[in-house]
C-alpha positions in Angstrom: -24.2 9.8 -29.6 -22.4 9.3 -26.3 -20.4 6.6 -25.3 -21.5 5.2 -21.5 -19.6 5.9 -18.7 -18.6 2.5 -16.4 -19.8 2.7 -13.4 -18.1 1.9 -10.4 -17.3 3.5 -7.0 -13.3 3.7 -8.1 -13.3 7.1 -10.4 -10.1 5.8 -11.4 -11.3 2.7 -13.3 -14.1 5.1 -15.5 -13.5 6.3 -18.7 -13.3 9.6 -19.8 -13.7 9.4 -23.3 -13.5 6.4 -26.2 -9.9 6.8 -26.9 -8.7 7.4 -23.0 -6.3 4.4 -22.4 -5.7 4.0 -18.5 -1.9 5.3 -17.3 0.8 3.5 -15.9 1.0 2.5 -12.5 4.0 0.5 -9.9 1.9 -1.1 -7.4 3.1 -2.0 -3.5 0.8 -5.1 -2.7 1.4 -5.9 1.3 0.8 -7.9 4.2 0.9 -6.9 7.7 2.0 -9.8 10.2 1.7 -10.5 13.7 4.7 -12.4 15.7 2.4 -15.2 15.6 1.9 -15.4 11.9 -1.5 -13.8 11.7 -2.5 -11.0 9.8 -3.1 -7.7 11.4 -6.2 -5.7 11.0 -6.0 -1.9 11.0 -2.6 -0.6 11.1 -1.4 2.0 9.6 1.0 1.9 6.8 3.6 5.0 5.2 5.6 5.1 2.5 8.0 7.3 1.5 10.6 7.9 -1.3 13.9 6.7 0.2 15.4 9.7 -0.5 12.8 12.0 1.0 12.1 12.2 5.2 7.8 12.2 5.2 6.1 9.8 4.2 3.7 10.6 0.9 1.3 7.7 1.3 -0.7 6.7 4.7 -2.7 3.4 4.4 -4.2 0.8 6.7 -4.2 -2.5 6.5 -7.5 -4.5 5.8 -9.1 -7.1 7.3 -6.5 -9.8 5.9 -4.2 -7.6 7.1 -3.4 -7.0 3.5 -3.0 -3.1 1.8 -2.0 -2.0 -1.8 -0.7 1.3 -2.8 -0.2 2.8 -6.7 3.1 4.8 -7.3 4.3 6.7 -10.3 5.9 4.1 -12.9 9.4 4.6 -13.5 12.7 3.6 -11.4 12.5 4.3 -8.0 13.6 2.6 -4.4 10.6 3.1 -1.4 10.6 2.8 2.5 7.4 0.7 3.9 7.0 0.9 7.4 4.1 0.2 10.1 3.1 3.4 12.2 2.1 1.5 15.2 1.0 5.2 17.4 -2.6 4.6 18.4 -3.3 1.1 17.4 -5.2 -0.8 19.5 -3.6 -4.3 19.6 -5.4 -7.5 20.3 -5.8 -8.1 24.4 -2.7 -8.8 25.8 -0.6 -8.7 23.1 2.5 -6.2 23.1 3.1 -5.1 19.5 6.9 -3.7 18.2 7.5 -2.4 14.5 9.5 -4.4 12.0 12.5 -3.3 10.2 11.6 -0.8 7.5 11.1 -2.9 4.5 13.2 -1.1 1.4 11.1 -1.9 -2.1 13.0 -0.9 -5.6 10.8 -0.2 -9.0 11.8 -0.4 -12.4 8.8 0.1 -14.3 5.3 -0.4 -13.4 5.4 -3.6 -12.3 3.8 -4.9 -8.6 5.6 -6.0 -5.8 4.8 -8.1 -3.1 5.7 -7.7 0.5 5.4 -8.7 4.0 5.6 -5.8 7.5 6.6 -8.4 10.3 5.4 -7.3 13.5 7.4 -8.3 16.5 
């Protein structure tokens, strides 16, 4: 007898077997802001080890503006940035980068963030 597989869209969340237990994750849980205090829709978001030059992971932010990245578990300090090239900003609005937003992990904890747009 087989054990049912869940099923979702996320292969990630299924389970492979009755004794798989799911691996450790850090997680990067952000907001993109406008300068008005809005969220921003579509932008692109990289991060990259802050001791390597190219960014590993490319994301874009959702509707609320909000995005979420997994990383390897274990101590490590991460660059966040907003890749502003080709977005489309909202009519007559004039969009800058933020500072580079620098993100430390200990474990595999989550941390929360916010990319201010000027």
């Amino acid at each position: 007898m087989t054990t049912p597989r869940l099923r979702t869209g996320f292969p990630f969340l299924q389970a492979k077997g009755p004794h798989d237990k799911p691996k450790p994750y850090a997680l990067i849980f952000g907001t993109v802001w406008a300068p008005d205090n809005r969220p921003l829709y579509g932008v692109k978001i990289k991060i990259r080890r802050a001791d390597q030059k190219k960014a590993r992971w490319e994301l874009y932010s959702d509707r609320n503006g909000e995005f979420a990245q997994r990383l390897p578990p274990g101590r490590a300090d991460y660059l966040v940035l907003p890749d502003l090239k080709g977005y489309k900003p909202p009519v007559g609005k004039q969009l800058q980068p933020g500072e580079e937003v620098k993100v430390h992990i200990e474990g595999d904890e989550r941390v929360d963030i916010g990319l201010h747009l000027k």
